[in-house]
VOGU-3710 file (C-alpha; in Angstrom, 3 decimals, decimal comma):
1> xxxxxxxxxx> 89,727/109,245/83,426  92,372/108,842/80,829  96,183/109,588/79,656  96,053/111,894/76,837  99,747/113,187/74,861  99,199/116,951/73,885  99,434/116,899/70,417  100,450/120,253/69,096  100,528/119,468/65,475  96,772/118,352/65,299
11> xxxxxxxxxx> 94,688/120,806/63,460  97,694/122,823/62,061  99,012/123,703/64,911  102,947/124,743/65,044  103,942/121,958/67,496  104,871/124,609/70,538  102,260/124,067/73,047  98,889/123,873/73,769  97,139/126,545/76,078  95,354/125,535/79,301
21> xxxxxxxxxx> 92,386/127,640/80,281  90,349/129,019/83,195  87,310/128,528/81,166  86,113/126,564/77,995  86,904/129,386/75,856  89,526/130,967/73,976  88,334/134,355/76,096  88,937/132,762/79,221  92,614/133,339/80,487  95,738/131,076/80,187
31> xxxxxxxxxx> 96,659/128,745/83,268  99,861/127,252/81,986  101,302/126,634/78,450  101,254/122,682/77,946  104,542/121,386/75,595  104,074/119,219/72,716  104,409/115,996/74,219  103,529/116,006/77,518  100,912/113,742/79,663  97,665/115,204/80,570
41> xxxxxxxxxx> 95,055/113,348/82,582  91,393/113,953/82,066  87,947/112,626/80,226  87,726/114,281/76,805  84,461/115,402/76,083  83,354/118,022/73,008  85,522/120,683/72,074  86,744/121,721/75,135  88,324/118,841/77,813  89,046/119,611/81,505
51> xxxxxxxxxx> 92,271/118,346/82,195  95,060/118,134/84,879  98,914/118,750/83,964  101,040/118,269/86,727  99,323/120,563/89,759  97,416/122,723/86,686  94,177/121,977/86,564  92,071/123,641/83,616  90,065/123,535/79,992  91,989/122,389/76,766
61> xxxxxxxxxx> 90,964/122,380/72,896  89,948/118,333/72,310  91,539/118,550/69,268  94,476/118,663/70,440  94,726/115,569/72,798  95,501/112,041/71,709  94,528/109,594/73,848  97,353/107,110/75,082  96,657/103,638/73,914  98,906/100,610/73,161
71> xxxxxxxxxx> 101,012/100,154/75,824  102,564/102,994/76,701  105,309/103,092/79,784  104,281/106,977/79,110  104,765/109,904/79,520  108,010/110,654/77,632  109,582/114,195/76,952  109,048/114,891/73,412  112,636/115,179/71,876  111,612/116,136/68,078
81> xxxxxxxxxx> 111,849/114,522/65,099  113,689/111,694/63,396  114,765/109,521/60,289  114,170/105,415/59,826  118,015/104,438/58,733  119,091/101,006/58,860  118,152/99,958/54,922  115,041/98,615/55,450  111,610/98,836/57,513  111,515/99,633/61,411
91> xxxxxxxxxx> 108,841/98,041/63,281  106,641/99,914/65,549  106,347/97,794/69,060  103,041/98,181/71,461  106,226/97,604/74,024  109,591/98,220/73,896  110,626/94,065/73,733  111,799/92,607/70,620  109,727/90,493/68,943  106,723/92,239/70,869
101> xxxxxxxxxx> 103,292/92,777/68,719  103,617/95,833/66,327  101,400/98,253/64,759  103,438/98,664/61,553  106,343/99,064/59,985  107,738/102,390/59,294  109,747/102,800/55,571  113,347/103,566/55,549  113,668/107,499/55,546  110,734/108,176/56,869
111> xxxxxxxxxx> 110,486/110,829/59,571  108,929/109,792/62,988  108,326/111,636/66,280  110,740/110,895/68,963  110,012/110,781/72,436  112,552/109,759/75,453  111,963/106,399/76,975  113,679/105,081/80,033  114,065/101,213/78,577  117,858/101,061/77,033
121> xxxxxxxxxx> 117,699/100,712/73,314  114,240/101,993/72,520  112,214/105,320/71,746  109,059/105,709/72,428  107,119/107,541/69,096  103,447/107,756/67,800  102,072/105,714/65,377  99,235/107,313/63,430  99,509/110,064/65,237  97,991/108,809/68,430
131> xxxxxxxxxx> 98,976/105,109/69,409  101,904/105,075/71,737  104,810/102,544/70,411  108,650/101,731/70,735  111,273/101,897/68,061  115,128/100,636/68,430  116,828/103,773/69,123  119,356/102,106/66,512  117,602/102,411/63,348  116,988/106,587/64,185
141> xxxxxxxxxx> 118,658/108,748/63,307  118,130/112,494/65,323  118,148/114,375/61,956  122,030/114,918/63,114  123,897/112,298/61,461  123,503/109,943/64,397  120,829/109,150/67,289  122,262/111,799/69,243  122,698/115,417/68,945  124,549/115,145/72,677
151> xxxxxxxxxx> 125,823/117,670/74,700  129,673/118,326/74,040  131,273/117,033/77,467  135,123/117,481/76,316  138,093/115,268/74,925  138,851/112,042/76,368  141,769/109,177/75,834  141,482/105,713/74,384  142,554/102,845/77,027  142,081/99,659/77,353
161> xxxxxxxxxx> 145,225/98,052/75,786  144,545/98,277/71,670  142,313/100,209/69,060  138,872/101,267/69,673  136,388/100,786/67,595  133,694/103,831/66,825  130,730/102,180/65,244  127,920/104,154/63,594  125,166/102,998/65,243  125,540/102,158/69,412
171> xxxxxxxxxx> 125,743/98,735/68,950  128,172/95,974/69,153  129,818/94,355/65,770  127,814/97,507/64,032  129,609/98,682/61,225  132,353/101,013/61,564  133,925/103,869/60,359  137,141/103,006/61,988  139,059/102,663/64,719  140,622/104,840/67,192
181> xxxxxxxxxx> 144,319/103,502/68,536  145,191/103,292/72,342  146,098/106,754/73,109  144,094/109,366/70,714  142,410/111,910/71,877  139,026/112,096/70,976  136,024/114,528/70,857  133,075/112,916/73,845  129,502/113,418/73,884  126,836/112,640/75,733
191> xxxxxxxxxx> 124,559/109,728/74,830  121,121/108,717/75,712  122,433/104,743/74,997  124,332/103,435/78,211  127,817/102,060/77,483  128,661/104,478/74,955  129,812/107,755/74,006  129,164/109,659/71,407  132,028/111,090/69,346  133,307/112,437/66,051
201> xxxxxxxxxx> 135,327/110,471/63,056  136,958/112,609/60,898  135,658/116,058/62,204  131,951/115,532/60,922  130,899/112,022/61,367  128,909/111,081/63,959  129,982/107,745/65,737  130,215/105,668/68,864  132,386/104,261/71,583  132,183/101,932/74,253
211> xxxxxxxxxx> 132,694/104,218/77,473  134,122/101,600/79,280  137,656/102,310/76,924  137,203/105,893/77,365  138,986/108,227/80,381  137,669/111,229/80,344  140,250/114,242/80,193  140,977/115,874/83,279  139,941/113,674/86,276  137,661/110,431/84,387
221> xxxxxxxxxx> 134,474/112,424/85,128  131,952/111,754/82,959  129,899/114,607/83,851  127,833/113,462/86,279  125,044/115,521/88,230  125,751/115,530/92,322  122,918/113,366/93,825  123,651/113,734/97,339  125,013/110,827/99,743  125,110/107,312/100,324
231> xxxxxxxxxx> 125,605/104,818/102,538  127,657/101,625/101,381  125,568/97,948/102,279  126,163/94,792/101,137  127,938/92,988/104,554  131,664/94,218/103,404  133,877/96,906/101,713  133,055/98,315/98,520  135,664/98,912/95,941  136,206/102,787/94,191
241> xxxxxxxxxx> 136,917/101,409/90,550  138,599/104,010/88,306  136,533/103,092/85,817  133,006/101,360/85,565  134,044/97,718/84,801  133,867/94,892/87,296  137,645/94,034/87,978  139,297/97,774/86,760  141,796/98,629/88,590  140,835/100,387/92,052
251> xxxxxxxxxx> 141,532/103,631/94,350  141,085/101,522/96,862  137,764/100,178/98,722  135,041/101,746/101,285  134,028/100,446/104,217  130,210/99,165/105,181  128,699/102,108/106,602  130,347/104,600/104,945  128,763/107,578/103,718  130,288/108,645/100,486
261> xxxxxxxxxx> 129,188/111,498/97,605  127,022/110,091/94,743  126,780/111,337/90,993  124,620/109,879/87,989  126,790/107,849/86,057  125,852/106,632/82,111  126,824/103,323/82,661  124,490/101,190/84,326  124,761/99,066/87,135  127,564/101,931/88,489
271> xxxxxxxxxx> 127,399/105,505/90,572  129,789/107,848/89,822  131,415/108,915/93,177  135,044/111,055/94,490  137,888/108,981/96,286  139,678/111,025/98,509  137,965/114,374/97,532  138,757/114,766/94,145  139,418/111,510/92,513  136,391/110,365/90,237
281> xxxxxxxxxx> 135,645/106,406/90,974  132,790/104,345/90,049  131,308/101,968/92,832  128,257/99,441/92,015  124,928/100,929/92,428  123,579/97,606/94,123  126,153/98,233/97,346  124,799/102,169/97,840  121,905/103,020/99,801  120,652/106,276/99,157
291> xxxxxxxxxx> 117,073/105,848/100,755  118,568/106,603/104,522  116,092/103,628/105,744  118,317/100,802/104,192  115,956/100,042/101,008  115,912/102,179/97,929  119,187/102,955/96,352  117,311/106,237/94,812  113,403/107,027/96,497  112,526/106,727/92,664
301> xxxxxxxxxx> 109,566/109,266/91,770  106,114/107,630/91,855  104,821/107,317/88,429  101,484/105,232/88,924  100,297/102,002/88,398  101,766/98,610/85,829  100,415/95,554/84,570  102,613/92,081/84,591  102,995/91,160/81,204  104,956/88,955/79,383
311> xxxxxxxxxx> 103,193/85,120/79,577  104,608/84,691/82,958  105,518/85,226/86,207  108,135/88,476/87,445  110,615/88,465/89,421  110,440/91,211/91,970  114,632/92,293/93,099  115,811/93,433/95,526  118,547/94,977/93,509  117,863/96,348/89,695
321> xxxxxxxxxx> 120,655/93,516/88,626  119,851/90,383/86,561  119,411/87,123/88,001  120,103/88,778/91,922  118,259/87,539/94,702  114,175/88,087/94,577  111,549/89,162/97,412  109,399/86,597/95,136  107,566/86,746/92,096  104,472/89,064/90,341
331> xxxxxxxxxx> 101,944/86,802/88,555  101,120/87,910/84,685  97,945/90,407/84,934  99,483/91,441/88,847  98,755/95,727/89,172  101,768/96,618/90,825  102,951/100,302/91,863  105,698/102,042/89,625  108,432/104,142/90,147  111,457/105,723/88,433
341> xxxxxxxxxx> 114,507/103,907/88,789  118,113/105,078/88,259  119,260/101,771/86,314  117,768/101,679/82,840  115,791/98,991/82,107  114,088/98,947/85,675  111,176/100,077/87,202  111,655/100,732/91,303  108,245/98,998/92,779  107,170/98,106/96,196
351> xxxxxxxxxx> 106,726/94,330/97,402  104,112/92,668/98,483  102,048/94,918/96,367  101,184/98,071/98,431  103,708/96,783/100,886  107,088/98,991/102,341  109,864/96,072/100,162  111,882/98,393/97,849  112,030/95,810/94,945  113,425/96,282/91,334
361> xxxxxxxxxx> 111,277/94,544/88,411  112,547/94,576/84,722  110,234/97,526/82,822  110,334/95,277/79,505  107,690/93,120/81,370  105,187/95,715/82,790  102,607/97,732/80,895  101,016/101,236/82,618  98,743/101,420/79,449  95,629/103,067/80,522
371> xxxxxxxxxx> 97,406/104,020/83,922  97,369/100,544/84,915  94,633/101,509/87,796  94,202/98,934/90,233  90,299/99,555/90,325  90,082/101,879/93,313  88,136/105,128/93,724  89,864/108,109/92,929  90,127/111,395/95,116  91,043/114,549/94,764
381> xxxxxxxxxx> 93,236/115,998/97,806  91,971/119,276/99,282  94,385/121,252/101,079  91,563/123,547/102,240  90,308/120,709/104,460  93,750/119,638/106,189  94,350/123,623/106,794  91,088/123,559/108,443  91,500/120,981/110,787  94,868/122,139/111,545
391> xxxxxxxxxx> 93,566/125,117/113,052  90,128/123,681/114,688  92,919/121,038/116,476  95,540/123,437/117,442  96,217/125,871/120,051  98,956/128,511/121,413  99,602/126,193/124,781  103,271/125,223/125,298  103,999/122,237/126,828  101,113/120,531/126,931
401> xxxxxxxxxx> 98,440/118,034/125,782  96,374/120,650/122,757  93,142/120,988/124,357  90,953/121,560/120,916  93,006/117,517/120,197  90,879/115,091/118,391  90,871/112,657/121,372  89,853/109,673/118,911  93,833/109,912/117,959  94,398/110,183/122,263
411> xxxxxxxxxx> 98,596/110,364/123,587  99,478/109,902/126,844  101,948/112,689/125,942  102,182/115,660/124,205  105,032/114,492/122,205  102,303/114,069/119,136  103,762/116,012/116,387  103,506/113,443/113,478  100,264/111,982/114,624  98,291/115,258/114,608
421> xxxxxxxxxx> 100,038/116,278/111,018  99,159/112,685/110,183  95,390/113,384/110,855  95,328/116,663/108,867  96,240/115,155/105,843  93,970/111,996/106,565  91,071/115,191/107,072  92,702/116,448/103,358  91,640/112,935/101,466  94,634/110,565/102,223
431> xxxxxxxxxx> 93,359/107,278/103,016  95,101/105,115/105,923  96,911/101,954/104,994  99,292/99,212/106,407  102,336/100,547/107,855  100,492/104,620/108,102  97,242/104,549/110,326  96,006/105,210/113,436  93,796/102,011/114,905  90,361/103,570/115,252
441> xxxxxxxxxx> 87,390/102,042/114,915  87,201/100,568/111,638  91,299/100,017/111,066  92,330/96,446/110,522  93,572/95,308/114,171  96,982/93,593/111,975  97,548/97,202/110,142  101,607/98,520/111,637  100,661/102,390/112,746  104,114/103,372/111,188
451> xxxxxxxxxx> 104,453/106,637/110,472  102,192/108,120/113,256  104,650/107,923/116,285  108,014/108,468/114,777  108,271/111,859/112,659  110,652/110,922/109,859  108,843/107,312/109,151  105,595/109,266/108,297  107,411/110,668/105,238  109,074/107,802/104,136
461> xxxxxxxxxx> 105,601/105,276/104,240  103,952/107,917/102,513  106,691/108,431/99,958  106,381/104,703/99,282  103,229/104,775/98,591  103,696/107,464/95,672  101,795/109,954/97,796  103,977/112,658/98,354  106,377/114,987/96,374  109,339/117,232/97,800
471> xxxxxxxxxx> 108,507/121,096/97,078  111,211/124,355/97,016  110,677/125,963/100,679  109,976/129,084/98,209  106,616/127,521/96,437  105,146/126,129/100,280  101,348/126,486/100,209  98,515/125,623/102,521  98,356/121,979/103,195  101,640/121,241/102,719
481> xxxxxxxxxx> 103,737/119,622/105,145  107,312/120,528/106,709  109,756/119,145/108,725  112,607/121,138/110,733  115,948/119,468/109,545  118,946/119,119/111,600  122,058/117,620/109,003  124,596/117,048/111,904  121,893/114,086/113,283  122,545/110,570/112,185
491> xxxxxxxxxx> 120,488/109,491/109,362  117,046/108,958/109,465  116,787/111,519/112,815  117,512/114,634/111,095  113,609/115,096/110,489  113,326/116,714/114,419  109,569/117,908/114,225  106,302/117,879/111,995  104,064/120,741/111,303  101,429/121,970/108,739
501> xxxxxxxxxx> 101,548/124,903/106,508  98,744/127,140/106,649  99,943/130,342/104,021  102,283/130,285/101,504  106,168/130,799/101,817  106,280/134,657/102,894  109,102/136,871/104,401  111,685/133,971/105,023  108,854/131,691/106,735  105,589/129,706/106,373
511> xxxxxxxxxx> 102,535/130,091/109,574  102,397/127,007/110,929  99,633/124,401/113,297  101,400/122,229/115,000  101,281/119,746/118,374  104,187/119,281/120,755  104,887/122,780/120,940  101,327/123,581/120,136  100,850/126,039/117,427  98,148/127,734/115,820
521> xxxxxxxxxx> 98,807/129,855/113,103  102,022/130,933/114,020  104,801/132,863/112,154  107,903/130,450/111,966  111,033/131,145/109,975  112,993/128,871/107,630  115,268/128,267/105,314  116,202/125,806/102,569  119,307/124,317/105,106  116,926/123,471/108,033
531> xxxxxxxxxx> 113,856/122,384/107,054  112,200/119,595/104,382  108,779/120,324/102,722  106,209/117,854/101,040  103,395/118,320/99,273  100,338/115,534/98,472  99,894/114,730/95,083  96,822/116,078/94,011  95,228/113,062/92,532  95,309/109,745/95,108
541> xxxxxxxxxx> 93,652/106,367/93,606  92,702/104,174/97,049  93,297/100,691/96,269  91,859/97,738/98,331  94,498/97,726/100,735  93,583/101,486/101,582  90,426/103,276/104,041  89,262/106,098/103,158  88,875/107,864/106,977  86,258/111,394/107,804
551> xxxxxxxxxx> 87,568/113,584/110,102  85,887/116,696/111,422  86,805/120,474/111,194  86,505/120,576/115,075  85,992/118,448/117,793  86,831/114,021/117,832  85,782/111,206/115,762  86,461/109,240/113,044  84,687/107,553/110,369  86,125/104,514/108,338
561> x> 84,803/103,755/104,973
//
């Protein structure tokens, strides 16, 4: 199986999107409209390819796909087109490093496709149509005047103690068109380059401005989207800066422990939060927890698999900060899981590799070309199959040990919850690994059980492993998982009990299986306040670390492969 970009333009097409089909025909009806752009993961074969698009599964034209090649950190949203400024050539990287091996060069004025990438500085574009490479962001313009084309966020005020310049390009010493004084009033836009703002000189002209001399009209927000909370670490209080510079003055500072509102902020290295309700502040990313468990500082979305690159060894952080301390070091040619990361230029990974270490490594140095597999078999979760064990393993008997149990996972009591949803999706196609198994027969005797005694642990070894994806209570379906949710617990106890879906979301509830208060196929009403829900990725890749485990529809046992 490979990465393929959906190429809309191939074969004259408008550059909208590509149909997905029930069939290889164009008689057979439409699964989903695929966007110019996106990722789809398949073999091509002939005209027609079957290929997966996010949980669509179906038949595409060929023509239509290019396959991903050259180092792509992939999977960027296409943006549209844009112009080669800068008075000269623009090389095209196989990675987004300076310096890096190039396909080409790119002439001045010559219009490119322009995808988002999340290392600062660079876009990621397509070079003869089908090789993935990198571009610097500077030398592009957005067919706007600038690299931009951002959202309007309102007027802000120069500070900082003298003029200001706004450069035409984001980038320091870059020529300007002039310079704002302390004071003005200026026009602020959003911009895909951290530590600046895009803006307006002269009414027309686009330019730039370092956001750390910019206040925002009306409180200092700079727009940021609510994330939810977090908890301040780090061993001592945490200063609230009014603005995101080491040193700014301060609202004052937050005690360790305290739980506090997070927003996305531009400028990295900072969260945007509120001091005393209503007061925008900025506090450093690398004291806030937002995991609940005391690791990640944002349970960054699993993307797949990288490849060390870069003639050396990686440091693995244990904050996305330069030169902070390490869990250790990634050898070159090291596969190594992948996950989004709030802080630009950093890829959230796990250490030792497949291990439960939230660790930070810088994304200029890994490669998920190909998909970086590590090698292992690949699965295909089927919901069918953890439904049907749910209901050959449940009954209706409160208060006591299920009597249709699989006895191979035995409990003394029936407090078993999050081991019997544990098996079901173990009977779907998870495999078992280091810090989530049960020891049967087979199970390495050093392996942690984790997440099969306490409820909310299941979720979070699981999520660390890239295995598992929040869904809206509204779009539950059979095999998913869900978890009644009590907010006024302390963190990382609100998760109260475990249970399997086994229907889809239907007048305010989901029917349920379930142990502790034994449950088969029972009517159980929710809503999106008190409960969580989960959902397995459909695709799971069992690396060496991992057993695959056979469970049957009724009755105990347990085979490890």
């Amino acid at each position: 199986m490979a990465n393929y970009t959906v190429n809309a333009y191939n074969n004259g097409g408008t550059g909208g999107s590509v149909n997905m089909r029930s069939g290889p025909s164009t008689n057979d009806g439409i699964v989903v409209r695929v966007p110019h752009g996106a990722t789809v993961t398949g073999t091509k074969s002939g005209t027609w390819s079957y290929m997966t698009y996010n949980t669509y599964t179906g038949y595409m034209m060929s023509v239509y796909l290019d396959e991903q090649s050259g180092g792509s950190t992939g999977g960027g949203t296409y943006l549209g087109t844009g112009t080669v400024i800068g008075g000269g050539p623009l090389y095209c990287r196989k990675q987004p490093i300076a310096g890096y091996e190039a396909w080409g060069q790119f002439q001045e004025g010559a219009t490119i496709q322009i995808y988002s990438c999340s290392t600062s500085g660079w876009y990621e574009t397509r070079w003869n149509g089908s090789n993935v490479g990198y571009v610097m962001s500077a030398y592009v313009d957005m067919n706007s005047g600038g690299t931009g084309g951002g959202t309007y966020i309102g007027t802000g005020t120069v500070i900082g103690g003298g003029p200001l310049f706004c450069r035409k390009q984001p980038i320091a010493g870059y020529e300007a068109w002039g310079q704002f004084q302390e004071n003005a009033t200026i026009q602020i836009y959003s911009c895909s380059t951290p530590g600046w703002y895009e803006t307006r000189w002269n009414g027309n002209n686009i330019g730039y401005v370092m956001s750390n001399y910019i206040q925002v009209d009306g409180s200092g927000t700079i727009g940021g989207a609510y994330l939810g909370n977090g908890t301040v670490i780090g061993g001592g209080p945490l200063y609230c800066r009014k603005q995101p510079i080491a040193g700014y003055e301060s609202w004052g500072q937050f005690q360790e422990g305290a739980t506090i509102q997070i927003y996305t902020c531009s400028t990295s290295g900072w969260y945007e939060t509120r001091w005393n309700g209503n007061n925008v502040g900025y506090v450093m990313t690398a004291y806030v927890d937002m995991s609940g468990s005391g690791g990640s500082i944002d349970e960054g979305t699993y993307i797949g698999t990288g490849t060390v690159i870069g003639g050396g060894p990686l440091y693995c952080r244990k904050q996305p900060i330069a030169g902070y301390e390490s869990w250790g070091q990634f050898q070159e040619g090291t596969t190594i899981q992948i996950y989004t990361c709030s802080t630009s230029g950093w890829y959230e990974t796990r250490w030792p590799v497949g291990g439960s270490n939230v660790g930070y490594v810088m994304a200029n140095y890994v490669s998920t070309s190909g998909g970086g597999s590590s090698g292992g078999s690949t699965v295909t979760f089927n919901p069918s199959a953890a439904v049907a064990y749910a209901k050959g393993h449940s009954e209706t008997t409160e208060n006591a040990l299920c009597s249709n149990r699989n006895t191979s996972f035995g409990s003394s009591t029936n407090n078993d919850c999050a081991n019997f949803v544990s098996q079901c999706l173990v009977a779907g196609g998870l495999p078992m690994f280091d810090g989530w198994c049960y020891k049967v027969s087979g199970i390495p005797s050093s392996w942690n059980t984790g997440g099969w005694t306490w409820t909310y642990s299941g979720y979070q070894a699981l999520n660390r492993k890239g295995r598992v994806s929040a869904v809206a209570l509204s779009n539950v379906k059979p095999g998913d998982f869900i978890y009644n949710y009590d907010p006024s617990q302390p963190a990382g106890k609100q998760y109260t009990h475990a249970m399997l879906a086994v229907s889809t979301y239907k007048n305010g509830g989901v029917d349920i299986c379930g142990h502790t208060r034994n449950q088969n196929t029972v009517f159980k009403s929710f809503n999106s306040s008190n409960c969580k829900c989960y959902r397995v990725n459909p695709t799971i890749t069992i690396g060496p670390d991992e057993k695959r485990v056979t469970l049957p529809a009724t009755g105990s046992g347990a085979t490890v492969h």
